[in-house]
VOLOKE-909102 format. One record per atom (N, C-alpha, C, O): residue in three letters; atom name; x, y, z. Coordinates in nm, 2 decimals, padded with zeros to 4 digits, m for minus. Layout:
! VOLOKE-909102
+------+------+--------+--------+--------+
| type | atom |     px |     py |     pz |
+------+------+--------+--------+--------+
|  ALA |   CA |      X |      Y |      Z |
...
+------+------+--------+--------+--------+
! end
This chain:
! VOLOKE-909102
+------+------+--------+--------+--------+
| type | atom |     px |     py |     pz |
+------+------+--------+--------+--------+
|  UNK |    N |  00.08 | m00.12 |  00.00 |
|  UNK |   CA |  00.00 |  00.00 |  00.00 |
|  UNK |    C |  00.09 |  00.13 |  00.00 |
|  UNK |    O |  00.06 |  00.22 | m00.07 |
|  UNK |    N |  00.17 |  00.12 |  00.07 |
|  UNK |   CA |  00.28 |  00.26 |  00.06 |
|  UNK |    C |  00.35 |  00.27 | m00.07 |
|  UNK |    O |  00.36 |  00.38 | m00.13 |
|  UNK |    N |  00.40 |  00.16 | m00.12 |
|  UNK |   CA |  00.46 |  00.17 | m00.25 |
|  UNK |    C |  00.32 |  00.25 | m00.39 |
|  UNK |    O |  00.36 |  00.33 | m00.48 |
|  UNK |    N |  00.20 |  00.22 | m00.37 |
|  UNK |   CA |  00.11 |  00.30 | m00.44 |
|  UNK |    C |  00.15 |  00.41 | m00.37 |
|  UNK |    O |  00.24 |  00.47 | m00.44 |
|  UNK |    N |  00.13 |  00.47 | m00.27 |
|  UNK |   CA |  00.10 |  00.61 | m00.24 |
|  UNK |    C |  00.22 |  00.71 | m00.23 |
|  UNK |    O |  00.21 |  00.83 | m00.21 |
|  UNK |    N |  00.37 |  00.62 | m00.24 |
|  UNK |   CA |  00.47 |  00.67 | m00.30 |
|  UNK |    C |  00.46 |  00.68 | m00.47 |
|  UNK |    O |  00.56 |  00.73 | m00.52 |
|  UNK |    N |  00.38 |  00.63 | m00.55 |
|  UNK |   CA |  00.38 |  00.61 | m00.64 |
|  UNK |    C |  00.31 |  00.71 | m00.72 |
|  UNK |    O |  00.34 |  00.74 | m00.84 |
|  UNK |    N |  00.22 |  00.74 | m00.65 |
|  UNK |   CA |  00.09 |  00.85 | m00.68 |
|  UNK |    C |  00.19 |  00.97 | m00.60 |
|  UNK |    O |  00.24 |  01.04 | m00.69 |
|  UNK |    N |  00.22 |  01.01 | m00.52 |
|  UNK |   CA |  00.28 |  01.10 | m00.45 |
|  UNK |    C |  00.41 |  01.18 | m00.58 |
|  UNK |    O |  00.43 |  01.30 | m00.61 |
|  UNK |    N |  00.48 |  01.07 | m00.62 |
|  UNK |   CA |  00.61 |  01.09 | m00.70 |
|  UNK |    C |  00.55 |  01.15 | m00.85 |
|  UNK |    O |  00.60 |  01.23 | m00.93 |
|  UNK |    N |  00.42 |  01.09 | m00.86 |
|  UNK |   CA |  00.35 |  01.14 | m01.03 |
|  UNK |    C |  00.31 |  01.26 | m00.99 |
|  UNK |    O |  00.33 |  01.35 | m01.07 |
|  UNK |    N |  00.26 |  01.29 | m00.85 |
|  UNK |   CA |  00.19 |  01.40 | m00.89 |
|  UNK |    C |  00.32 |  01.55 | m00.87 |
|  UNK |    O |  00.31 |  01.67 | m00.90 |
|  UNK |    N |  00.41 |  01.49 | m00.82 |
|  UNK |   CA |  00.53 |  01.56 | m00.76 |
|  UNK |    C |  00.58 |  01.62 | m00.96 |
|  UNK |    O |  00.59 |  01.74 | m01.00 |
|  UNK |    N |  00.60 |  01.51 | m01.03 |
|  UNK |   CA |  00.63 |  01.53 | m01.15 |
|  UNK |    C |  00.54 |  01.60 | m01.24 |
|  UNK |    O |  00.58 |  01.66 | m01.33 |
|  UNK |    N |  00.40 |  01.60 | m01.20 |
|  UNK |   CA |  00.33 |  01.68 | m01.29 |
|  UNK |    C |  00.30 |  01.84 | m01.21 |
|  UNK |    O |  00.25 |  01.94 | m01.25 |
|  UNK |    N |  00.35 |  01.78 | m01.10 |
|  UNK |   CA |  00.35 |  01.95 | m01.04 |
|  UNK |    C |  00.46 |  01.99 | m01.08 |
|  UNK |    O |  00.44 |  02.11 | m01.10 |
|  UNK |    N |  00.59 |  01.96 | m01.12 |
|  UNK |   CA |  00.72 |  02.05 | m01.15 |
|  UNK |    C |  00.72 |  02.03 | m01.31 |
|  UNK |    O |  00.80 |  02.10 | m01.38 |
|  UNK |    N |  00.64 |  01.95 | m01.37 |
|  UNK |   CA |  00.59 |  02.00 | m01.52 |
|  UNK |    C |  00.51 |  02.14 | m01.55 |
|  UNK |    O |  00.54 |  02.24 | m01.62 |
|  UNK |    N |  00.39 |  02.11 | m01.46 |
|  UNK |   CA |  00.29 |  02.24 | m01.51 |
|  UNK |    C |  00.41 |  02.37 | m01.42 |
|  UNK |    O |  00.41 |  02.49 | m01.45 |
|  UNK |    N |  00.47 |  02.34 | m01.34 |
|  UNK |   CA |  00.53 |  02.49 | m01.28 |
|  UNK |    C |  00.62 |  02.50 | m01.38 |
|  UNK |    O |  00.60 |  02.61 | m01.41 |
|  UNK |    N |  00.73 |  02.45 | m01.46 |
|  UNK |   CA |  00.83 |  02.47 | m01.57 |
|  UNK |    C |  00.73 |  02.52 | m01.68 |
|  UNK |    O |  00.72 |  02.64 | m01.69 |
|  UNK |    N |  00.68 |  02.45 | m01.76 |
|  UNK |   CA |  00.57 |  02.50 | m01.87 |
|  UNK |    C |  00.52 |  02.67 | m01.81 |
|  UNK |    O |  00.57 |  02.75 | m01.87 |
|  UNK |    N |  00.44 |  02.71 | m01.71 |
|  UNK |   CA |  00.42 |  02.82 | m01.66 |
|  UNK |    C |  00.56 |  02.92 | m01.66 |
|  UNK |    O |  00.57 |  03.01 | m01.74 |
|  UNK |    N |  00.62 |  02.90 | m01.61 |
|  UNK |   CA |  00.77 |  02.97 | m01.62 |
|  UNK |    C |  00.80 |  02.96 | m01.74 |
|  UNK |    O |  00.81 |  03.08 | m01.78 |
|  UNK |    N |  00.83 |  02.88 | m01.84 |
|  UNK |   CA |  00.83 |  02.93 | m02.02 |
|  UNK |    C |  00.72 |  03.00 | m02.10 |
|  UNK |    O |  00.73 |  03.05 | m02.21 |
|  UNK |    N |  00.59 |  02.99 | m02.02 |
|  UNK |   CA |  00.52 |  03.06 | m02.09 |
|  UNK |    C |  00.55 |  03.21 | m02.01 |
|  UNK |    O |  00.56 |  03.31 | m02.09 |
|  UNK |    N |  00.57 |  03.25 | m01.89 |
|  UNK |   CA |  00.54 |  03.36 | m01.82 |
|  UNK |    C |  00.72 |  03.43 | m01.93 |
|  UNK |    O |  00.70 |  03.53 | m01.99 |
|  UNK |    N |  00.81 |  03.39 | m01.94 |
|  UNK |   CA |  00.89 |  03.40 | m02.00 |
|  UNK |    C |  00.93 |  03.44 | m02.15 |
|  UNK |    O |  01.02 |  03.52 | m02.18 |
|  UNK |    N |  00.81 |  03.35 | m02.23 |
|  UNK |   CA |  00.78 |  03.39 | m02.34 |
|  UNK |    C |  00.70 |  03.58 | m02.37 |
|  UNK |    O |  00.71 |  03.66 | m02.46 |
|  UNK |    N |  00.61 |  03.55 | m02.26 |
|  UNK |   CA |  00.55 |  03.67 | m02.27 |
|  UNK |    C |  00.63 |  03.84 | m02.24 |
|  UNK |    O |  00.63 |  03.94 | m02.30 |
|  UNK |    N |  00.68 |  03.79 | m02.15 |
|  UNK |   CA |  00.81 |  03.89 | m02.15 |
|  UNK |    C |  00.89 |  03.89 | m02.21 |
|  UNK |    O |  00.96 |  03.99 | m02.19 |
|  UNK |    N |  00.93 |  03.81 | m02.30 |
|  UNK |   CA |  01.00 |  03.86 | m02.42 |
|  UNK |    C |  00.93 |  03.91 | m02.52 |
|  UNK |    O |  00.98 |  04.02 | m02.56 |
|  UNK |    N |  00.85 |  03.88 | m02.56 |
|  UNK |   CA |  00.76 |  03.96 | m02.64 |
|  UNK |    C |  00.71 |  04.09 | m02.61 |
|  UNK |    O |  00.70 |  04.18 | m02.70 |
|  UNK |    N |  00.67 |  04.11 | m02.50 |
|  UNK |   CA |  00.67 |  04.24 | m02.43 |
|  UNK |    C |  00.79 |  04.36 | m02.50 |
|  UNK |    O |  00.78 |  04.47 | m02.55 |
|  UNK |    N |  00.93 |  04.25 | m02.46 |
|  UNK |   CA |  01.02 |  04.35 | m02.49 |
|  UNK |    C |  01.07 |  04.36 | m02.63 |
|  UNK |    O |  01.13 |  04.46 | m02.67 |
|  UNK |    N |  01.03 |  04.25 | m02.71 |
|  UNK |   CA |  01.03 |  04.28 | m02.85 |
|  UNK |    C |  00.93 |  04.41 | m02.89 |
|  UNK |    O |  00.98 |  04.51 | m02.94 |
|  UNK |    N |  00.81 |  04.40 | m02.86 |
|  UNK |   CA |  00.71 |  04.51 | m02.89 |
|  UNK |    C |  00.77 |  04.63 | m02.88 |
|  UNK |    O |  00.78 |  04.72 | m02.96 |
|  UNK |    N |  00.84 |  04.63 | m02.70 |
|  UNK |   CA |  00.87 |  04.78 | m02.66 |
|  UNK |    C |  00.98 |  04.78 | m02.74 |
|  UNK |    O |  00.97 |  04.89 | m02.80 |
|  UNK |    N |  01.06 |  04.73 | m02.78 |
|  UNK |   CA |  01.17 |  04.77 | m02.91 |
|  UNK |    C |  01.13 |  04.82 | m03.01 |
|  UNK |    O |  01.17 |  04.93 | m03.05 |
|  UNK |    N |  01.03 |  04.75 | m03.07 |
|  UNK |   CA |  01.00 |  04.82 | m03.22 |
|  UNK |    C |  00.91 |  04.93 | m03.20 |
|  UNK |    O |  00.92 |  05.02 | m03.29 |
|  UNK |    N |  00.81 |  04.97 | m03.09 |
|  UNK |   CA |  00.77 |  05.06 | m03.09 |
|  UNK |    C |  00.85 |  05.22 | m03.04 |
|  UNK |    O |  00.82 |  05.34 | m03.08 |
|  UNK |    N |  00.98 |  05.16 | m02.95 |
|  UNK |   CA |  01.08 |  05.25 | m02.94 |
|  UNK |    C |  01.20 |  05.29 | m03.10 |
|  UNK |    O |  01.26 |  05.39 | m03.13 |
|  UNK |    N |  01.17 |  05.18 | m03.15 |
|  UNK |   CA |  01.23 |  05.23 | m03.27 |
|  UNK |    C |  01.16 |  05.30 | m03.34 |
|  UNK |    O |  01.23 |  05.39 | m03.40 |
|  UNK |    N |  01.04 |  05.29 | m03.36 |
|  UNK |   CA |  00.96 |  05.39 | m03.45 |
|  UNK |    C |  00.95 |  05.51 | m03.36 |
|  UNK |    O |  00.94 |  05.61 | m03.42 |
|  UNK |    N |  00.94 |  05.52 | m03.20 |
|  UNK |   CA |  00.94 |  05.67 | m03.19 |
|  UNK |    C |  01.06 |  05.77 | m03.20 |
|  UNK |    O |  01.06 |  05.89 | m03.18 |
|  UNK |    N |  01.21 |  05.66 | m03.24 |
|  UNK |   CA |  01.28 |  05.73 | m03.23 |
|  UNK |    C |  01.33 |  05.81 | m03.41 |
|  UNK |    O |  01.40 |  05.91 | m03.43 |
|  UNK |    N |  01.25 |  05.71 | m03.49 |
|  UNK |   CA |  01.24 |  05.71 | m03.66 |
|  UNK |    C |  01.17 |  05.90 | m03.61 |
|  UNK |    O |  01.22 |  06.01 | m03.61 |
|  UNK |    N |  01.02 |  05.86 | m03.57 |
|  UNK |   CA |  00.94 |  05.99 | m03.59 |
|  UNK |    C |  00.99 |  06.10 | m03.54 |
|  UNK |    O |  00.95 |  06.20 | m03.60 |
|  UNK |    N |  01.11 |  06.13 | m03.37 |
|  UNK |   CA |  01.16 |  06.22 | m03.35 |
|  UNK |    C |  01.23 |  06.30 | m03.43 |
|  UNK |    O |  01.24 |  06.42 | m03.45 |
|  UNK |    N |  01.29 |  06.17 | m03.50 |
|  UNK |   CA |  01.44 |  06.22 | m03.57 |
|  UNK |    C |  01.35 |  06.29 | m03.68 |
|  UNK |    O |  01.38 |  06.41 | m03.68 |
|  UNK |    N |  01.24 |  06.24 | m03.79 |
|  UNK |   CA |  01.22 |  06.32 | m03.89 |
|  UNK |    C |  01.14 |  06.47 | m03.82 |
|  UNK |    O |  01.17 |  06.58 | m03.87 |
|  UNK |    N |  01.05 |  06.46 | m03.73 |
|  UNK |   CA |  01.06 |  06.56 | m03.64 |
|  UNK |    C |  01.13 |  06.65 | m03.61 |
|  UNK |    O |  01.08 |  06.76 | m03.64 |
|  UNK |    N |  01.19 |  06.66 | m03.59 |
|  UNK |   CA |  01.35 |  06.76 | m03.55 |
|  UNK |    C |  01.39 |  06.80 | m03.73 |
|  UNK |    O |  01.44 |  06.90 | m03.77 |
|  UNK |    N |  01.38 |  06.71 | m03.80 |
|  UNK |   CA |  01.44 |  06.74 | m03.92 |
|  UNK |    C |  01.36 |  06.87 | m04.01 |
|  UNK |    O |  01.39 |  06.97 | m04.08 |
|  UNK |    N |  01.25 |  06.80 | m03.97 |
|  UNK |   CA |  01.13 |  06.92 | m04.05 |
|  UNK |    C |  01.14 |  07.00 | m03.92 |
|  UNK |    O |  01.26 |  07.05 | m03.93 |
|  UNK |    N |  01.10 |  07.05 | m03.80 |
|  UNK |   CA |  01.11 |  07.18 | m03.74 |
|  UNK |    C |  01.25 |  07.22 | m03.78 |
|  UNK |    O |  01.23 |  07.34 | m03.81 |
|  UNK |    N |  01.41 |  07.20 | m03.80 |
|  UNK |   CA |  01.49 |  07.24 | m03.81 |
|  UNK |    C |  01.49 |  07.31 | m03.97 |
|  UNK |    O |  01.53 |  07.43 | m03.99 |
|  UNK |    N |  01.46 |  07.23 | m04.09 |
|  UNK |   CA |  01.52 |  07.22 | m04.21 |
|  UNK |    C |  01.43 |  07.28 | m04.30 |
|  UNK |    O |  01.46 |  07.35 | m04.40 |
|  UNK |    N |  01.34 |  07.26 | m04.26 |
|  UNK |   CA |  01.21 |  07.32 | m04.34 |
|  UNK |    C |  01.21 |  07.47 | m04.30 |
|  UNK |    O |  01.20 |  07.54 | m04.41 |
|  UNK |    N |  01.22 |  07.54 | m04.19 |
|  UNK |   CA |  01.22 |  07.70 | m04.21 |
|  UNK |    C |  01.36 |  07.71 | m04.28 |
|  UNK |    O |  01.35 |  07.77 | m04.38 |
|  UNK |    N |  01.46 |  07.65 | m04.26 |
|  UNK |   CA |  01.61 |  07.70 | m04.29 |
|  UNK |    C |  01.57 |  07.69 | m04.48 |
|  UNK |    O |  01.61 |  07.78 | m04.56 |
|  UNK |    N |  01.50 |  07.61 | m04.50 |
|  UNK |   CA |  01.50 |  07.58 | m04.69 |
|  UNK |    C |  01.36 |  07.68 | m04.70 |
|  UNK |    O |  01.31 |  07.69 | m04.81 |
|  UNK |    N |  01.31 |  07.74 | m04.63 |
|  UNK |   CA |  01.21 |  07.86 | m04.63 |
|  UNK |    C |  01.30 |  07.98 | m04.66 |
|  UNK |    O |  01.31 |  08.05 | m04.77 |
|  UNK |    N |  01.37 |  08.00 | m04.57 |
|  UNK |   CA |  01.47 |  08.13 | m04.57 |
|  UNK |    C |  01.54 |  08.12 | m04.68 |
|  UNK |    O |  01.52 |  08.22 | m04.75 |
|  UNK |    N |  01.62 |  08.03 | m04.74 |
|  UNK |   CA |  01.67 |  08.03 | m04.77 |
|  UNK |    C |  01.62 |  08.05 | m04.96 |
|  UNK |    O |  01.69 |  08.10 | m05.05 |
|  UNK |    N |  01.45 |  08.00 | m04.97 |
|  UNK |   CA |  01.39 |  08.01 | m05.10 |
|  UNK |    C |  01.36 |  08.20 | m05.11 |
|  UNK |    O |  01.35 |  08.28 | m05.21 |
|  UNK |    N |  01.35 |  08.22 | m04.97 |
|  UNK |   CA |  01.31 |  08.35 | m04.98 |
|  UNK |    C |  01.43 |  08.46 | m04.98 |
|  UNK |    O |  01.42 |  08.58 | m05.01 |
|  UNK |    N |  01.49 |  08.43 | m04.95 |
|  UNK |   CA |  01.65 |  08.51 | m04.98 |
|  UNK |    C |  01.71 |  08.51 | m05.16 |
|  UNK |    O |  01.76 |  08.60 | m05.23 |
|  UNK |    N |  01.66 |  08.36 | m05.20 |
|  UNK |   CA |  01.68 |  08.34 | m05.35 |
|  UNK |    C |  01.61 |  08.41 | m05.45 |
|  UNK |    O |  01.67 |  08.47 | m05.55 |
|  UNK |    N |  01.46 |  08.40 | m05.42 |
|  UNK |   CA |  01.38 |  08.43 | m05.50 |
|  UNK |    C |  01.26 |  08.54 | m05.44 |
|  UNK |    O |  01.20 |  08.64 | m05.50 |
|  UNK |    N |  01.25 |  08.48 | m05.30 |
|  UNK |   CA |  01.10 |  08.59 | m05.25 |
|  UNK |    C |  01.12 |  08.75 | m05.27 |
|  UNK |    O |  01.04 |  08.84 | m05.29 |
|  UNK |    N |  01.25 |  08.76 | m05.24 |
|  UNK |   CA |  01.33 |  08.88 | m05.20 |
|  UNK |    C |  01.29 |  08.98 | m05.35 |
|  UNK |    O |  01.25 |  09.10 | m05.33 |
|  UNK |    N |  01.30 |  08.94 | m05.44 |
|  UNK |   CA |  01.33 |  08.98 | m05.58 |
|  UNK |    C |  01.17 |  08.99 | m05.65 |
|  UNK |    O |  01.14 |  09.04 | m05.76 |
|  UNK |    N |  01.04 |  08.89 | m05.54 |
|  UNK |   CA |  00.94 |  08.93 | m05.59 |
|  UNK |    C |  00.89 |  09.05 | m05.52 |
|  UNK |    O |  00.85 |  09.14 | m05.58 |
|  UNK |    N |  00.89 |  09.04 | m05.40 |
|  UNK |   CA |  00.85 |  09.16 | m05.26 |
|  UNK |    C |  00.91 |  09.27 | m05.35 |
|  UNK |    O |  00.84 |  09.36 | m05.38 |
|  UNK |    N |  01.02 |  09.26 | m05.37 |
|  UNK |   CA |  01.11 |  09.47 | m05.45 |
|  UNK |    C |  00.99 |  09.47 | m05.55 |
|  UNK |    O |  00.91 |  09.56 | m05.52 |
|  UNK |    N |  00.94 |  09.38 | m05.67 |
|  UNK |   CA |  00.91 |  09.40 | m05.80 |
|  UNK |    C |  00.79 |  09.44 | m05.76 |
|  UNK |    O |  00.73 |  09.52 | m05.83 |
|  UNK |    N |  00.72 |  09.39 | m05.64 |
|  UNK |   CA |  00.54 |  09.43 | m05.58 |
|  UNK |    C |  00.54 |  09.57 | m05.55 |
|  UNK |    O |  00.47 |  09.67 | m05.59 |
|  UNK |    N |  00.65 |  09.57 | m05.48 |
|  UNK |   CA |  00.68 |  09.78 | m05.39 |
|  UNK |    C |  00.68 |  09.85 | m05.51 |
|  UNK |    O |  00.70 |  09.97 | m05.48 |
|  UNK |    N |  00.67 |  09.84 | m05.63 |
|  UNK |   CA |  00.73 |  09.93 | m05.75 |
|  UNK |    C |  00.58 |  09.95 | m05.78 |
|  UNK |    O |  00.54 |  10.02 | m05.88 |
+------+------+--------+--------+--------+
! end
């Protein structure tokens, strides 16, 4: 009789340290994925700052710069 209830005792010992390993690879999995997500979505916010900064920076400077070339020389021809 003991040898069953070591028997049953030892299975269930194994399916308890089964379902807790499977749980720990899934809890595992998820947090990786987590941090895959937070990567790509940090990569795209840092794609959007950077064109961000590019247009507030580049876009007035190619403003000024169309208007020094050309606007300059329409503004005199309007004053006349």
């Amino acid at each position: 009789m003991s040898i069953l209830l070591a028997a049953t005792l030892a299975a269930s010992l194994v399916g308890l340290a089964k379902t807790l390993l499977l749980t720990l690879i899934l809890v595992l999995n998820a947090v990786l994925a987590f941090l895959a997500a937070l990567a790509t979505w940090k990569t795209y916010l840092a794609i959007g700052v950077k064109l961000g900064l590019i247009a507030l920076f580049c876009v007035p400077v190619i403003g000024v710069l169309l208007f020094l070339i050309w606007g300059q020389r329409v503004v005199r021809d309007n004053q006349r």
